[in-house]
N, C-alpha and C positions, 0 to 999 in steps of 0.2 A: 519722347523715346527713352526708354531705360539702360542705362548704360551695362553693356555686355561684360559677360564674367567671364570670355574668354574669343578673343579676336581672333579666331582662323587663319586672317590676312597677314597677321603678321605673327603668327604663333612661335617660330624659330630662327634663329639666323642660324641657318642650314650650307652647310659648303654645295656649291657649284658646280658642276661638271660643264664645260661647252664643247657641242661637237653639230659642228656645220651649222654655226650659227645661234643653236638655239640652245638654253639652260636645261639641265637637268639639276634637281636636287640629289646629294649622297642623303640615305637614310641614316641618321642618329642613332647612336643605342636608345637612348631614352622613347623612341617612337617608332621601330623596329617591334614589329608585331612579333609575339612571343614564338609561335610556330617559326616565323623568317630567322629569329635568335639564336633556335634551338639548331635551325637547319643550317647556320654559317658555322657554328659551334663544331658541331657532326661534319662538314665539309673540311676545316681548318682541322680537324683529328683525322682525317682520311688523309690529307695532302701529305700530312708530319708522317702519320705512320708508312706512306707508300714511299715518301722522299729515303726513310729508314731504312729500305730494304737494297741490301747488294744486288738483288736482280728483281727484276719486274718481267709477267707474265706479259704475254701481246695484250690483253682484258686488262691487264694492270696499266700496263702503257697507254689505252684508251680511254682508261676509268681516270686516272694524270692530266691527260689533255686536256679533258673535258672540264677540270675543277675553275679554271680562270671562267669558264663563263658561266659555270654555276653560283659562285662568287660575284658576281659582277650584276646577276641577275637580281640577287639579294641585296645589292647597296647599291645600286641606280635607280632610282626610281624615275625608270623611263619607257615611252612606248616599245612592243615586241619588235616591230621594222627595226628602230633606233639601235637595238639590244643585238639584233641581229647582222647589224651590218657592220659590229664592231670587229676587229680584229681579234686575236689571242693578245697584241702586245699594246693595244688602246685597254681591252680589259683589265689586262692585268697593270697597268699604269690608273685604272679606278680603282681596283683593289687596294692598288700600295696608298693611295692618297686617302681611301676609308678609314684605313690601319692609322696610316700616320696621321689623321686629325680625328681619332677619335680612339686611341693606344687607351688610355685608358677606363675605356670602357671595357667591364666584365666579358664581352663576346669576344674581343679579337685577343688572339695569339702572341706571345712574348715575340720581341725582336727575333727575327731570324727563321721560326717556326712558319711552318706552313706554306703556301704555294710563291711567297713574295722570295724566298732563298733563292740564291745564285740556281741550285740543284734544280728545283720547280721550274725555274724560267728555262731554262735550256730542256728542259725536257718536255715542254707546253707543245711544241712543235709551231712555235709561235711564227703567224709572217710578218 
């Protein structure tokens, strides 16, 4: 048998997520499909610019809620059930832990930016 130029099985040591039991992997910059990329990119410039505004529309304050599980959607790599049973403050506690173990990669947002601020959280309508 010829030995493989690239082992699937053990391709990354990828951080963990556990909920009820079972693992999910966080998606890496470096294996983060270019579209997924571009769309946390675009999601983290929506939260900033909305967090920016002294008043939010009702459509703004919808479009606000919704960013923790658009986010979460993009760096969990886990079934739709699993995705959807999450909370706003289980998501966004994926979000912060994506940020924080993988800050320096080119896609995620300086400290403070984006829906991980104090501002973003209280206004998630998080339960």
């Amino acid at each position: 048998m010829a030995t493989p130029i690239l082992d699937l099985d053990t391709l990354a040591n990828r951080p963990v997520v556990t909920f009820k039991g079972k693992e999910y992997w966080l998606r890496t910059p470096e294996i983060l499909p270019p579209l997924q990329s571009y769309k946390l990119k675009k999601t983290f410039e929506k939260a900033a610019e909305l967090e920016g505004k002294a008043e939010l529309s009702q459509d703004e304050q919808t479009e606000l809620q919704h960013i923790p599980d658009r986010l979460c959607r993009l760096v969990l790599d886990a079934p739709e059930e699993v995705l959807a049973e999450l909370s706003d403050d289980l998501r966004t506690l994926v979000v912060q832990k994506a940020i924080t173990s993988f800050q320096s990669g080119p896609m995620f947002p300086p400290q403070g930016a984006g829906p991980t601020s104090p501002a973003a959280e209280s206004s998630t309508g998080a339960t």
